[in-house]
C-alpha positions as CSV (number, residue, x, y, z in Angstrom):
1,X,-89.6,-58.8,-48.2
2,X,-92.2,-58.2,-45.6
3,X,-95.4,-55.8,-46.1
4,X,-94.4,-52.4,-48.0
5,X,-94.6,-49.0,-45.7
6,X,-96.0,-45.7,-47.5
7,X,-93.0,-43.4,-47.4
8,X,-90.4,-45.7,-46.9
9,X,-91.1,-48.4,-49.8
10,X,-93.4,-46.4,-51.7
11,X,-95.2,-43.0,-52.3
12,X,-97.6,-41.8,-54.5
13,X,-97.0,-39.3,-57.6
14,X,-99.1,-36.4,-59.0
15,X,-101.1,-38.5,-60.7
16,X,-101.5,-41.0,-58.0
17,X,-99.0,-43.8,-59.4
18,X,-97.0,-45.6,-56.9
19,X,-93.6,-45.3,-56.8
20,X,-91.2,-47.7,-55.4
21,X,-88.4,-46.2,-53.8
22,X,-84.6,-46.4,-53.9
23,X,-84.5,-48.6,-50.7
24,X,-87.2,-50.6,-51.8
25,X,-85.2,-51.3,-54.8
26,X,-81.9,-51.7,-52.2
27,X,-83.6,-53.8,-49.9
28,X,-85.0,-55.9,-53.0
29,X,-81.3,-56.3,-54.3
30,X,-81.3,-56.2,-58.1
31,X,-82.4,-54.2,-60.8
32,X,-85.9,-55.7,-62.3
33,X,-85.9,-54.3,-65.9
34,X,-88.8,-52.3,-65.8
35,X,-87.0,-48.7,-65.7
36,X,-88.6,-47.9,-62.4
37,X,-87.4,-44.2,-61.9
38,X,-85.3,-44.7,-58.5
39,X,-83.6,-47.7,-59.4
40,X,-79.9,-47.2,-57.8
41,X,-78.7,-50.1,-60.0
42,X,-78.1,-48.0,-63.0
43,X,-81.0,-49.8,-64.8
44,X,-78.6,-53.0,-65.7
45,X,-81.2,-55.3,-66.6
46,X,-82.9,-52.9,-69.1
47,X,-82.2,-53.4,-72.4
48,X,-81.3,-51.1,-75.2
49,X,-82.0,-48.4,-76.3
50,X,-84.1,-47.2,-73.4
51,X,-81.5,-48.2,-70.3
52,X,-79.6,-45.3,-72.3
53,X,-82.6,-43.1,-72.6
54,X,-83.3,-43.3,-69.0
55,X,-79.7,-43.0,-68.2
56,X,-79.3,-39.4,-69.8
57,X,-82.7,-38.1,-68.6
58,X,-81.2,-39.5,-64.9
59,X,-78.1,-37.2,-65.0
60,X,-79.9,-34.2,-66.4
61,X,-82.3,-34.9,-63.3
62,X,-79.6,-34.9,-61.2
63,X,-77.7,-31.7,-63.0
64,X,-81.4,-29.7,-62.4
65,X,-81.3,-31.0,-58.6
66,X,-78.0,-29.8,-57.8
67,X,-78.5,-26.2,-59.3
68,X,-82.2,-25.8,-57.2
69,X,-79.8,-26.7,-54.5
70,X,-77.3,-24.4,-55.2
């Protein structure tokens, strides 16, 4: 993977954390274990309990996305 681009790879939060993005985690290709809060991998490599933990607060994300939108 070459140089990362701001916006594309990465922005940065509220409190001025980087955050990798969901093609950043595409174009990487695997899930790295860390929880990283756009992994599209389903956080496979995370282990118990928190993969789960991070799994519910995902779809209740999601379920507060789709009613904003609505």
């Amino acid at each position: 993977m070459n140089r990362l681009s701001e916006g594309t790879d990465f922005y940065y939060d509220e409190n001025d954390n980087m955050v990798l993005t969901a093609s950043y985690h595409l174009e990487r290709g695997y899930c790295c274990g860390h929880g990283c809060r756009h992994c599209p991998f389903e956080y496979e490599n995370v282990p118990e309990p928190r993969r789960n933990l991070l799994l519910k607060a995902a779809k209740h994300e999601h379920k507060k996305e789709d009613s904003a939108n609505s």
